[in-house]
Structure formats: structure tokens, C-alpha cells
C-alpha positions, 0 to 999 in steps of 0.5 A: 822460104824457109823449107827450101833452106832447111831441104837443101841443108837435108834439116827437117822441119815443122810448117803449122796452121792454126786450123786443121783444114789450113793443115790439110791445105798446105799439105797439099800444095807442099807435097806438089812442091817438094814431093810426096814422100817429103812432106807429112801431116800431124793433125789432132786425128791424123798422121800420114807420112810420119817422119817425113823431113817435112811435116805440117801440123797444127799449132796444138800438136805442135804445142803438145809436143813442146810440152812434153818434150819439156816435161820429160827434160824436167824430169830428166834434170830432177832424177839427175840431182837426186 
């Protein structure tokens, strides 16, 4: 599995589901597998353990976040070649 990579190589990563409840049940059984203080969750309402190096999340949020990540980028490059 891919965690198990990215844990050994101290990476962090993202795990998502389609559903909010297909988050919150993953959570669950990856927090038995890799500890507590491993594995957060991000949901549209909901963030525990932010910063975690593992963070499970639904496909919006993640989504969300790659849109805005790319709109400040965007910006960033506008702002540079004024």
C-alpha cells in the first residue's frame, strides 16, 4: 500500500473517498493501522488531527484545496510579470 511507502520515507499523504462516511470509516481502520496520532480527517464539516502525515479526506475538500492552491500559483505568476 501506498501509506505504508510514504510512512517509511517520513512523506505525508493524502487518502480520499468519494463520501463522507467512506472518510469516516477509513479514518478509523487507518488510525488502528498507523496509530492515532498518524492519521487525520478533513471532511466538509470536520478536521481532527490537522497535520497529521496522514490525512484522509473526501474528494471536494481535496479538490478545493488543489483549486486553490492553483489560483494563488496563478496570481503569483501574474503579480511576478508586472
Amino acid at each position: 500500500m501506498a501509506l505504508y511507502h510514504a510512512r517509511s520515507q517520513n512523506l505525508r499523504a493524502i487518502y480520499t473517498t468519494p463520501l463522507k462516511a467512506l472518510s469516516n470509516q477509513k479514518f478509523v481502520e487507518l488510525r488502528k493501522l498507523f496509530g492515532a496520532e498518524a492519521v487525520g480527517l478533513s471532511t466538509g464539516d470536520m478536521c481532527l488531527n490537522r497535520g497529521a502525515p496522514i490525512t484522509v479526506m473526501t474528494t471536494e475538500v481535496y479538490r478545493n484545496m488543489a483549486w486553490r492552491a492553483s489560483y494563488k500559483d496563478e496570481n503569483k505568476n501574474e503579480s511576478e510579470n508586472d
